[in-house]
C-alpha positions in Angstrom: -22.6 -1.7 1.5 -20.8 -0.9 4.4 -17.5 -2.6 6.1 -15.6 -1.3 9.2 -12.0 -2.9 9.7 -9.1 -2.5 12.3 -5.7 -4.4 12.9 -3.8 -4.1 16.1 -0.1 -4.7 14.9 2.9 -6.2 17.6 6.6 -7.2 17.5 8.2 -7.8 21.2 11.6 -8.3 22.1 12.1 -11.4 23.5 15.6 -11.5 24.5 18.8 -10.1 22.2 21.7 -7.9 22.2 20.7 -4.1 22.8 22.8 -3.1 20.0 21.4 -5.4 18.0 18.4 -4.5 15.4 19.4 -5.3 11.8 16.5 -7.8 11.2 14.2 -4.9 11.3 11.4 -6.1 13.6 11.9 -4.1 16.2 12.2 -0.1 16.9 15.7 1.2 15.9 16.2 2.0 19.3 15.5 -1.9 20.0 11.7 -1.0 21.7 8.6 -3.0 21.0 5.8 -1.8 18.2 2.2 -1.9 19.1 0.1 0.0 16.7 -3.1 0.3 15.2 -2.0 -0.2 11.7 -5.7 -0.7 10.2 -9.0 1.3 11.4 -11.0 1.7 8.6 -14.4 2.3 6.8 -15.1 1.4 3.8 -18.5 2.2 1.6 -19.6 0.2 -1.7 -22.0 1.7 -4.3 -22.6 0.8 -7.8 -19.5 -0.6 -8.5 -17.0 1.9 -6.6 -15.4 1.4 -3.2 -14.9 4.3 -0.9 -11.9 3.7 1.7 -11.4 6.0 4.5 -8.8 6.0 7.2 -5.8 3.9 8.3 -4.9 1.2 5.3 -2.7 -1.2 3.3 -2.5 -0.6 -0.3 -0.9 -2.6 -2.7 0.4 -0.9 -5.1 3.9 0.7 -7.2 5.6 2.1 -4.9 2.8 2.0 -1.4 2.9 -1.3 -0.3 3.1 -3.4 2.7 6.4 -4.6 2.2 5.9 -6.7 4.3 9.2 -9.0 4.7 9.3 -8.8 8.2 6.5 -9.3 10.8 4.7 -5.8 10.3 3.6 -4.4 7.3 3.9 -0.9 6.5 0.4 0.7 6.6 -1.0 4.5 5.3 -4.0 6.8 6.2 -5.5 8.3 3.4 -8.7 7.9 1.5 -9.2 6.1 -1.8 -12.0 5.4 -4.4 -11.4 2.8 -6.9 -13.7 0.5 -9.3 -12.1 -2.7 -9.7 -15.2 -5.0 -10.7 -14.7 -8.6 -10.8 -11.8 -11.0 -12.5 -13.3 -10.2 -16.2 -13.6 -6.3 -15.9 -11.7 -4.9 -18.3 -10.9 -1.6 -16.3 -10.0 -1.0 -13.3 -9.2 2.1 -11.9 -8.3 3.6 -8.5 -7.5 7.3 -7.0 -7.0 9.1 -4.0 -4.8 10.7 -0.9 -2.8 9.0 1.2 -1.6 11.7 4.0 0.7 9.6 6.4 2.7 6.2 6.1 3.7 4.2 8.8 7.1 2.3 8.3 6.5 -1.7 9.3 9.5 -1.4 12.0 7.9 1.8 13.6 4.7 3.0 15.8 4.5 6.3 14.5 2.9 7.7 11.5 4.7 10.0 9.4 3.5 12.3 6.9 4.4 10.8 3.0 6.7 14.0 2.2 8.8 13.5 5.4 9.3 9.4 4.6 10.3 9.9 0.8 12.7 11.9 2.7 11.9 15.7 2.9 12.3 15.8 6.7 10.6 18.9 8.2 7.4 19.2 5.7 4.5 18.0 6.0 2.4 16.7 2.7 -0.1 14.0 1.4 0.5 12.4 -2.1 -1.7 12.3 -4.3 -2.1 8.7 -5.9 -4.0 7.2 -8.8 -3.8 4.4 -11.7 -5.7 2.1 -14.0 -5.5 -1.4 -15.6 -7.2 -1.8 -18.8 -7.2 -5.5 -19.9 -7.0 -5.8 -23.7 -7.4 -9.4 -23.6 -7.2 -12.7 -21.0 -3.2 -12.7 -21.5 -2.7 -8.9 -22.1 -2.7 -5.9 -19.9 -1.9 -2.3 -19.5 -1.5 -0.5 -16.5 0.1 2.9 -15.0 0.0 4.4 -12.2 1.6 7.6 -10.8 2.4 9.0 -7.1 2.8 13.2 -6.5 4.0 14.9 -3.8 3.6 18.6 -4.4 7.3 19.9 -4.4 8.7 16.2 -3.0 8.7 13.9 -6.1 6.4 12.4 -8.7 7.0 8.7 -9.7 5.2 7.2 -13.0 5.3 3.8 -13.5 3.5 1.9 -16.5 3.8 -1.7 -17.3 2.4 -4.4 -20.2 1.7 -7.6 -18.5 1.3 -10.3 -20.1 0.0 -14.1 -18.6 0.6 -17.2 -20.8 -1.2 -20.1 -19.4 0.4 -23.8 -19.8 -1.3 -27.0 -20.5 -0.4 -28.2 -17.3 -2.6 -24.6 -15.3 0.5 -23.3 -14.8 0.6 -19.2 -15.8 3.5 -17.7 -16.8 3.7 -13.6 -16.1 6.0 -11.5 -18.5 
């Protein structure tokens, strides 16, 4: 019914050029991260999930991209229903106030890192997945800003499985 989580995040310089830095896994100024990227509480009832705090989502558009050794990571506050492998729906909403970028220690309101430096606004997020059939599903899901940007993005997915288990995912 109830979960608390947390994730202490690191990337140290262990030796390197000072004008180095294009792998990303450090600081642009070339200093260390150490961050709390995770601190959490999440609630289950009937179903839904409650999810309040600092989080990784994983989702169009907020993500962990994580390539490199930190992921990036976002405080906001979610409910979704996503049931079990044979729900049909699943759905998810909520606000997700700050982002943290995986090569910094800061966290930076979502306005200022699509790039509106100088404001400070949450997006709004939200999407479902409605599963027509065991090889066919819908989903969409959309991301606002208010005055920043609003990014839709629907997809049909559909998963053929092989005689040999192997899925293949248009």
């Amino acid at each position: 019914v109830f979960f608390v989580g947390a994730t202490l995040y690191g990337s140290y310089k262990l030796d390197g050029n000072e004008n180095g830095g294009a792998a990303g896994l450090l600081q642009p100024d070339q200093e260390n991260i150490t961050v709390l990227g995770e601190l959490y509480a999440k609630f289950h009832y009937a179903g839904h999930w409650l999810k309040l705090g600092r989080q990784e989502y994983d989702l169009p558009f907020l993500n962990r991209n994580d390539g490199r050794m930190i992921p990036n990571t976002f405080e906001g506050y979610s409910l979704s229903a996503l049931g079990d492998d044979n729900s049909r729906l699943q759905y998810g909403g909520g606000y997700v106030q700050r982002m943290k970028r995986r090569n910094s220690d800061t966290f930076v309101y979502m306005s200022e890192a699509a790039g509106a430096l100088g404001t400070k606004r949450g997006a709004f997020a939200g999407g479902a997945r409605y599963k027509v059939s065991d090889a066919l599903a819908l989903e969409v899901f959309d991301v606002y800003t208010p005055d920043i940007h609003n990014i839709l993005y629907a997809e049909v997915v559909s998963r053929l499985d092989t005689k040999k288990g192997v899925g293949l995912r248009f």
